[in-house]
Wavefront OBJ file of the C-alpha trace (Angstrom):
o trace
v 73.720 16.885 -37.559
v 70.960 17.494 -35.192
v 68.686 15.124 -36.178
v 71.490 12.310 -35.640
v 71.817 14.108 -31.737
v 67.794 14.328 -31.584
v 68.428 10.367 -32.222
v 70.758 9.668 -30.070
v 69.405 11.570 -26.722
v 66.332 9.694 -27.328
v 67.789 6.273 -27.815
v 69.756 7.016 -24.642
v 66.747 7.394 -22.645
v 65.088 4.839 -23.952
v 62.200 6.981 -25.886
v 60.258 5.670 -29.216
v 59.890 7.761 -31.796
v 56.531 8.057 -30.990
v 56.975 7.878 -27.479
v 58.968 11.432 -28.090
v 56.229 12.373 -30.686
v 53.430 12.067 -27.648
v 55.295 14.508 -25.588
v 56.055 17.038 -28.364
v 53.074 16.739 -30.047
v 54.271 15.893 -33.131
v 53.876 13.648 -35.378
v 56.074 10.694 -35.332
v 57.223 10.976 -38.886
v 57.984 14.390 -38.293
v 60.323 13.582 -35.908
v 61.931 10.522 -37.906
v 62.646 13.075 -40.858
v 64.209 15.473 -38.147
v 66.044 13.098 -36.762
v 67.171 11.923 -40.945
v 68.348 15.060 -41.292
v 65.702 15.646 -44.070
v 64.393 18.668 -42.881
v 65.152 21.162 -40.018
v 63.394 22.093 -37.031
v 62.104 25.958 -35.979
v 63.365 27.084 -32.978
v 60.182 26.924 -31.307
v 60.025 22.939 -32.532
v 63.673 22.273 -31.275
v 62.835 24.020 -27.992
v 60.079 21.563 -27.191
v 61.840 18.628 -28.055
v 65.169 19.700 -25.812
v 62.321 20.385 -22.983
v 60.929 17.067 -23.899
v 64.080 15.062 -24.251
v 64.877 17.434 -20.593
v 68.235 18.533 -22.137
v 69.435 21.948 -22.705
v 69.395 23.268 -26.107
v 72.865 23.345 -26.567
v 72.942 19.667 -26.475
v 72.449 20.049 -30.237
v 75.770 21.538 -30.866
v 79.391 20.362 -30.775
v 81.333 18.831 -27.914
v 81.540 20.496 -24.236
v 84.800 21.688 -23.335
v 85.049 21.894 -19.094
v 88.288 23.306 -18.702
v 90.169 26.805 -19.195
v 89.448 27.180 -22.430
v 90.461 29.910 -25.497
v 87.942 30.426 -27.475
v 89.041 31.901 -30.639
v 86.670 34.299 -33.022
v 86.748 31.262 -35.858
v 85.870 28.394 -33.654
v 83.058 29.558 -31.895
v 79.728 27.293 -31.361
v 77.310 29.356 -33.459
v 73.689 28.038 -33.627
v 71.454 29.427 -36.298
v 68.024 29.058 -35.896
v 65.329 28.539 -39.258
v 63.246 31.475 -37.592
v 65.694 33.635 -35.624
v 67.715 36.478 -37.909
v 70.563 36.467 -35.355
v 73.069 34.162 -35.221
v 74.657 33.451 -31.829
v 78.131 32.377 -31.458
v 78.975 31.548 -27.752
v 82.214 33.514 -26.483
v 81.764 30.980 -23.531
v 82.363 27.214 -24.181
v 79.315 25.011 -24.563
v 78.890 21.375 -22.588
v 76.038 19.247 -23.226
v 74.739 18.326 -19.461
v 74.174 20.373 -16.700
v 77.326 19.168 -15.288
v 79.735 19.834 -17.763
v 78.724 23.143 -18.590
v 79.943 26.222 -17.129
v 78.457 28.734 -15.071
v 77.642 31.089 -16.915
v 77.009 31.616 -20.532
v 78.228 34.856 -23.153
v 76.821 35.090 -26.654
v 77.855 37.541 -29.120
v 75.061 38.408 -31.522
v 74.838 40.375 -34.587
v 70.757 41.934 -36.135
v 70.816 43.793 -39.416
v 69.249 46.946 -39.602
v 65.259 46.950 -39.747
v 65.513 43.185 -38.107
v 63.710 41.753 -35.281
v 65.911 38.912 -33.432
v 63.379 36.267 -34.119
v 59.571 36.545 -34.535
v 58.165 34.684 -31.571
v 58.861 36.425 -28.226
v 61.480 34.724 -25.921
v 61.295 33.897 -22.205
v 63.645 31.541 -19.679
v 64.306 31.126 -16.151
v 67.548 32.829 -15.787
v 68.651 36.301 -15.393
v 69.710 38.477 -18.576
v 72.167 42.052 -19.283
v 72.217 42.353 -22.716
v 74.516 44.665 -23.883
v 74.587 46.813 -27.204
v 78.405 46.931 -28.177
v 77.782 48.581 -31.548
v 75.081 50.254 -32.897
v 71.906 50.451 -31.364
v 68.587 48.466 -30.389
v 65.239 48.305 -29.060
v 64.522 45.964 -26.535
v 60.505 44.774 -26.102
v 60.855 43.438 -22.834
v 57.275 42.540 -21.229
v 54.882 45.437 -22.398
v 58.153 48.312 -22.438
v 60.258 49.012 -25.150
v 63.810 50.196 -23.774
v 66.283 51.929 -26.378
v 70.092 50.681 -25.966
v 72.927 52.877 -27.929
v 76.305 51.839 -27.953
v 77.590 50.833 -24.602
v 74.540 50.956 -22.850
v 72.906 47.515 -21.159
v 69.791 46.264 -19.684
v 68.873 43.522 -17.306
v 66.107 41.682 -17.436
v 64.841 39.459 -14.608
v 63.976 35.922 -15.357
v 60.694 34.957 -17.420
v 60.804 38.316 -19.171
v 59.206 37.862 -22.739
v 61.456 40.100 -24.846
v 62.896 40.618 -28.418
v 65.145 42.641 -30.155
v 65.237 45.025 -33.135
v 67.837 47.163 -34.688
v 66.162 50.304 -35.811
v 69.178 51.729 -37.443
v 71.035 51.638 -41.091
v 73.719 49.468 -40.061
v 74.270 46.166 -38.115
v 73.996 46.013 -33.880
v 76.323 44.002 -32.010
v 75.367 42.752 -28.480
v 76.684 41.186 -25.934
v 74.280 38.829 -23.869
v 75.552 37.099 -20.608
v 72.820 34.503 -18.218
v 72.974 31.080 -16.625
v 73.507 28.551 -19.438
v 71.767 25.561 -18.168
v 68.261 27.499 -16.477
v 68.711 30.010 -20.384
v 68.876 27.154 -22.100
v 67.150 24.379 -21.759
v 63.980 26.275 -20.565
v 63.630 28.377 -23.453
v 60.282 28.849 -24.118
v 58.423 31.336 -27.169
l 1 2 3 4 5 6 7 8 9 10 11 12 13 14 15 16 17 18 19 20 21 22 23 24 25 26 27 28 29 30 31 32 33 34 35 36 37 38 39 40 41 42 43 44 45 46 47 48 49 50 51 52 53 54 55 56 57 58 59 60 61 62 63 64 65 66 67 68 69 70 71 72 73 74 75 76 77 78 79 80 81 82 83 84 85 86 87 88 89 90 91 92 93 94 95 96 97 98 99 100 101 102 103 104 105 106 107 108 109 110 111 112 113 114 115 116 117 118 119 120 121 122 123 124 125 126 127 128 129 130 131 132 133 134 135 136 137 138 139 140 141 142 143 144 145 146 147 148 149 150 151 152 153 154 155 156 157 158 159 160 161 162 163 164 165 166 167 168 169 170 171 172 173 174 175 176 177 178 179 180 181 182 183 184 185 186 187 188 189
């Protein structure tokens, strides 16, 4: 499913597959078996294509809903990433462009215990409060490590390398809100 998307943005903009492969650094047979569906890409690979492509990584997911919307706990967007252990499901609804999404974007995540949220640090241009609604975590933000328990949050400024780990025996739940479009599309390891 997101090769076929990989496929289309890049049709749409008129891209070869080695035009695409050029900018990514790939190979261009990688990119035709992504875009096959024959094997999946790491985050850190579907990253630099959606910064190549200059779409938001969302744009690999379903259908943007720009209205009042209801998003109901078994129909959220999730996206599950090959090297991430957390899979985000969006409490906010997802568009595709810049101008169909909404302002602001709320993911619900869940890290087992003795996890790190992925391995490769993360960093965007958009401001961050995550927010540890069960359990607790340790945040590596920068060179500090902050320690969230249950109903505390953190902000993070924009560009802030950071991950996450659960350090406890049972499963974290946080709640992360930012700017969808800026988070997004200029995530970056």
């Amino acid at each position: 499913m997101i090769g076929s998307k990989i496929r289309q943005i890049r049709l749409s903009k008129e891209m070869t597959l080695n035009d695409l492969a050029e900018k990514t650094h790939f190979t261009a047979g990688y990119i035709s078996q992504l875009e096959r569906d024959i094997i999946e890409p790491s985050l850190s690979a579907l990253r630099k294509i959606a910064t190549c492509l200059d779409v938001p990584l969302f744009t690999f997911l379903d259908k943007p809903e720009t209205q009042t919307s209801v998003i109901y706990s078994n129909k959220r967007q999730k996206m599950e990433l090959p090297d991430s252990n957390v899979v985000y499901e969006f409490l906010t609804p997802m568009g595709s462009s810049q101008e169909s999404s909404p302002k602001m974007i709320v993911i619900y995540s869940q890290l087992d215990p003795g996890t790190w949220s992925n391995d490769e640090w993360l960093s965007h241009s958009a401001e961050e409060c995550i927010f540890a609604l069960k359990g607790s975590v340790e945040v590596m933000a920068g060179d500090k490590k902050y320690s969230l328990d249950e109903g505390d949050s953190l902000y993070l400024p924009e560009n802030t390398p950071h991950k996450i780990y659960n350090p406890g025996t049972k499963k974290a739940i946080c709640i992360s809100a930012m700017t969808p479009a800026v988070f997004i599309s200029n995530l970056r390891a």
